[in-house]
C-alpha positions as CSV (number, residue, x, y, z in Angstrom):
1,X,175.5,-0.7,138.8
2,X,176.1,-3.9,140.7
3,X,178.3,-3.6,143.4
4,X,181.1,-6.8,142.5
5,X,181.0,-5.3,138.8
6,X,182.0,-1.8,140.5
7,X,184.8,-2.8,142.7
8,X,186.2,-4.5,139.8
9,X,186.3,-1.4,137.7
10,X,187.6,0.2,140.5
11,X,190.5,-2.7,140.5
12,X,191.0,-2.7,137.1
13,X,191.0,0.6,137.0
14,X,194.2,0.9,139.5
15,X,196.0,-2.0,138.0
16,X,196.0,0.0,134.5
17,X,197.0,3.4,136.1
18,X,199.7,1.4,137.5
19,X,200.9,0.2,134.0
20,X,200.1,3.6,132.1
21,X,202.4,5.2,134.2
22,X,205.1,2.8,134.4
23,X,204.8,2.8,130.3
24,X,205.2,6.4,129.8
25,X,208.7,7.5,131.5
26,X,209.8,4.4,129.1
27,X,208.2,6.0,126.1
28,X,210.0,9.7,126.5
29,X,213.1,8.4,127.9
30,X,214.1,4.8,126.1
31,X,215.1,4.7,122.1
32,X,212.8,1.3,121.5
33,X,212.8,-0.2,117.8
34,X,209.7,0.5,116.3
35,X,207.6,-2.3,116.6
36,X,208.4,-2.0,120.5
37,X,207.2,1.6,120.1
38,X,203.9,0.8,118.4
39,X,203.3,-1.6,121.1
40,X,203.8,0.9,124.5
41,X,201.9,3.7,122.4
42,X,199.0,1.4,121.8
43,X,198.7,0.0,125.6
44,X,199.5,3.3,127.0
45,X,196.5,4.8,125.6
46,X,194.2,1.4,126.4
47,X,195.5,1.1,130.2
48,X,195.0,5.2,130.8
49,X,191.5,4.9,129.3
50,X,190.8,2.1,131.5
51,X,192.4,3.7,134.3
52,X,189.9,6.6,134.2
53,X,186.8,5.1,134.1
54,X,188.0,2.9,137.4
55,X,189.1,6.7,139.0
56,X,185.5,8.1,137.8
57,X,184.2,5.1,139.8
58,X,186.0,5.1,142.8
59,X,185.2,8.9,143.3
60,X,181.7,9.1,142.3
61,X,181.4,6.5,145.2
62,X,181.9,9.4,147.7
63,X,180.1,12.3,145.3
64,X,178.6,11.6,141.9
65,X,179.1,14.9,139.9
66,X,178.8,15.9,136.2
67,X,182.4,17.1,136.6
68,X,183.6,13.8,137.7
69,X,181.9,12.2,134.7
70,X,183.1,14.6,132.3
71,X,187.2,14.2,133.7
72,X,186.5,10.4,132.3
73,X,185.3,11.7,129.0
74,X,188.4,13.8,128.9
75,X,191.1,11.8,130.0
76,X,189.6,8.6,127.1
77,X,189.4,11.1,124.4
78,X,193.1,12.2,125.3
79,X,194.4,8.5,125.1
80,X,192.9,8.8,121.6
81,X,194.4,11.5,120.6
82,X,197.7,10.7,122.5
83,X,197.9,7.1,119.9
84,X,197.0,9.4,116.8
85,X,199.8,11.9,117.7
86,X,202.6,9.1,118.6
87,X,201.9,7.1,115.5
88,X,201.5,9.9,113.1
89,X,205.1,11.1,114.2
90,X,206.2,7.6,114.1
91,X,205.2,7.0,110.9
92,X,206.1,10.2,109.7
93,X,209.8,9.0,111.0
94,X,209.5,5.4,109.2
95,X,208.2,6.6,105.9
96,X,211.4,9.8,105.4
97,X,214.2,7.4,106.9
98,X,213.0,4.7,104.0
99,X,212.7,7.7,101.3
100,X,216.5,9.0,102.2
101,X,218.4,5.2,102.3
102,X,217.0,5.0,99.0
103,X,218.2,8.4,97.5
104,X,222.5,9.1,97.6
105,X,221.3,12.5,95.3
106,X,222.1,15.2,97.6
107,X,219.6,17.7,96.9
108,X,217.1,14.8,96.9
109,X,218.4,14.1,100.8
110,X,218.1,18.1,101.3
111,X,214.3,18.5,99.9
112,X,213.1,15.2,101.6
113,X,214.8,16.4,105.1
114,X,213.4,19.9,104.8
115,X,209.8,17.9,104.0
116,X,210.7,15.8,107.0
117,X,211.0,19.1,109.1
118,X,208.0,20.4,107.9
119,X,205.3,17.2,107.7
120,X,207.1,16.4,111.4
121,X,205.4,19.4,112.7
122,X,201.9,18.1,112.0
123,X,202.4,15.7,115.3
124,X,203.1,19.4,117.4
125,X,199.1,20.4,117.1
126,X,198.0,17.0,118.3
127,X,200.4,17.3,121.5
128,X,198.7,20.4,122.3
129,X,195.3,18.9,121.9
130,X,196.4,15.9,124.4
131,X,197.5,18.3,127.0
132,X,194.2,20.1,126.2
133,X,192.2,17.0,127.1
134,X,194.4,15.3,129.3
135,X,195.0,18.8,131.5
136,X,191.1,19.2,131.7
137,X,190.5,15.7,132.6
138,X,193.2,16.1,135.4
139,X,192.0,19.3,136.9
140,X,188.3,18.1,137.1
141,X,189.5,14.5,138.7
142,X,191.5,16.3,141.1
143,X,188.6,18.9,142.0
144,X,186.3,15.9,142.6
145,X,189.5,14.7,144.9
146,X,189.1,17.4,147.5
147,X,186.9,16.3,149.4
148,X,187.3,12.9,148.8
149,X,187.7,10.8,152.2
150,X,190.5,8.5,150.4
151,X,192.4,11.5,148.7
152,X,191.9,15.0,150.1
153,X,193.8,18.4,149.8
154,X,197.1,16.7,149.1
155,X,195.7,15.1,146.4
156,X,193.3,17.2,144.9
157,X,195.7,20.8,145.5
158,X,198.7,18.8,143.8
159,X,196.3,17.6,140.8
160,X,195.0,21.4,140.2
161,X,198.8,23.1,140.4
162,X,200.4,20.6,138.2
163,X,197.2,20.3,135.7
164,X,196.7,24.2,135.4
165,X,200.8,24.4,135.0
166,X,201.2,22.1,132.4
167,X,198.3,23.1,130.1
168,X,199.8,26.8,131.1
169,X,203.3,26.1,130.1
170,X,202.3,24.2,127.0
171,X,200.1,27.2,125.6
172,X,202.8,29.8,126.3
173,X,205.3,27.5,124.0
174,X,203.4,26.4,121.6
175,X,203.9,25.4,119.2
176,X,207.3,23.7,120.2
177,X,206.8,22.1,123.5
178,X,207.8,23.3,126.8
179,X,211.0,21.2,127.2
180,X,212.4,22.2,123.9
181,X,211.7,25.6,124.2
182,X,214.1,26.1,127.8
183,X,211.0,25.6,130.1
184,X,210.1,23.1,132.6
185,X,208.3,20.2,131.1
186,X,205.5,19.2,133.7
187,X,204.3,16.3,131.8
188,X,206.5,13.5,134.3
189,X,205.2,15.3,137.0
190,X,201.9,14.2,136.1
191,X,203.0,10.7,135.6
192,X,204.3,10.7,138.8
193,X,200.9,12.1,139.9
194,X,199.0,9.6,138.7
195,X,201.1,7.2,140.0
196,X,200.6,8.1,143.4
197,X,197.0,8.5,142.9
198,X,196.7,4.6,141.6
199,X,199.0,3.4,144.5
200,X,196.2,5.3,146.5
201,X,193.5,3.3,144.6
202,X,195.2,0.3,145.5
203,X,195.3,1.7,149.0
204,X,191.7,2.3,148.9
205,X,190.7,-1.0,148.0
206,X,188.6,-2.0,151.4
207,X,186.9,1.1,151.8
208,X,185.9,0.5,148.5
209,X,184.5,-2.9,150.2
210,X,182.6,-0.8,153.3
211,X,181.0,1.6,150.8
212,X,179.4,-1.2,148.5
213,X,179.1,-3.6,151.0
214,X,181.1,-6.8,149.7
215,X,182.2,-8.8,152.1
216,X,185.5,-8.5,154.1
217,X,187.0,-11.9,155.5
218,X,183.9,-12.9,158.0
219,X,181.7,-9.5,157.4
220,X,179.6,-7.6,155.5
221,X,180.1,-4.1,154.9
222,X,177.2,-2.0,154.4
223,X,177.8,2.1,155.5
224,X,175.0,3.1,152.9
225,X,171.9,1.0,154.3
C-alpha cells in the first residue's frame, strides 16, 4: 500500500476512535429524542469501523499477523451488529409507545405492554453477539499490542483483562446484561480503553512518519531501507 494512503488510514483511523468513544458514554448515559438517537447509533458504528481498520494499520506496521487482520474483521462486523441491535430496540420502543397513545382500553394497554416486554427481549441476543465480536476483536488488537514499540504491556495486558472480563461477565448473565443483573458492567471500561489507545494513535503519529518514510519538517524518514 502506498505509504501517504497508509498514514492517512492510520489518521483517520485515530480521529474516528476519538469520536466513537466520545459518542458512546453519550449513548448509555443521555435520554436523546429519537432522531438524535438514530443519528449517534449510525456514526458510532461508521467511526468504530473506521477506527479499526486505521488500528489494524498502525500495528501491522510493526508485525503483520493474521490475528491483527482478523481483530479488524471483528471489531467492523460488531459495528454492524451494534446498529442492528440499537435500532431494533429503538424501533421496537417507537412502534409500542404509538400502539398504547392510541388505545385508553386497559387490557389492550396490558397485552400490548406484556408484547412490549417480550418483543423488547429480541435486542438482548444481538447485545451478546456484539460483545461476542467486539470482545474478540479487542483481545486480538490488544495481543498484537504487546509487543508493539508504541503500545506495550500496559496496553496490550489492560486490553486482554478488560476484553476477556467483559465477554466473561456478559456470558455469565445472559441473557439480561451484566449491569442489570447486580454485576459490574465493563463495557465503559472499554470505551475508556479505546480512548486511550486512539490518544496513543495520535501520539504515534511521527513514528508512523519514520516507519513509512514521509517526510518530517526538512527530512526523510526511512528506518525500513
Amino acid at each position: 500500500m502506498n505509504s501517504n494512503l497508509q498514514y492517512r488510514w492510520i489518521k483517520t483511523g485515530a480521529y474516528c476512535g476519538l469520536l466513537a468513544s466520545l459518542i458512546y458514554p453519550v449513548m448509555i448515559t443521555i435520554n436523546v429524542p429519537l432522531f438524535a438517537g438514530l443519528i449517534l447509533v449510525g456514526l458510532f458504528g461508521f467511526f468504530l469501523a473506521v477506527a479499526s481498520i486505521g488500528l489494524y494499520h498502525l500495528l501491522a506496521l510493526n508485525r503483520k499477523t493474521v490475528t491483527v487482520l482478523i481483530a479488524a474483521v471483528f471489531n467492523i462486523i460488531a459495528s454492524a451488529i451494534f446498529n442492528m441491535m440499537v435500532i431494533v430496540q429503538l424501533a421496537v420502543k417507537q412502534t409500542m409507545r404509538d400502539y398504547l397513545s392510541d388505545t385508553g382500553d386497559e387490557p389492550t394497554r396490558d397485552m400490548l405492554n406484556w408484547i412490549w416486554r417480550s418483543v423488547d427481549k429480541v435486542h438482548l441476543g444481538l447485545d451478546i453477539s456484539w460483545d461476542f465480536y467486539l470482545c474478540a476483536g479487542s483481545l486480538l488488537f490488544a495481543i498484537n499490542m504487546l509487543r508493539h514499540p508504541r503500545f506495550g504491556m500496559v496496553f496490550g495486558g489492560a486490553g486482554i483483562v478488560i476484553s476477556v472480563f467483559l465477554l466473561g461477565l456478559n456470558l455469565y448473565s445472559f441473557p439480561i446484561p451484566p449491569g442489570q443483573s447486580g454485576l459490574l458492567d465493563l463495557g465503559p471500561v472499554l470505551g475508556l480503553w479505546y480512548l486511550v489507545v486512539a490518544i496513543q494513535t495520535f501520539r504515534s503519529l511521527r513514528w508512523v512518519k519514520e516507519k513509512l518514510g514521509i517526510k518530517v519538517g526538512d527530512t526523510i524518514f526511512n528506518s525500513n531501507p
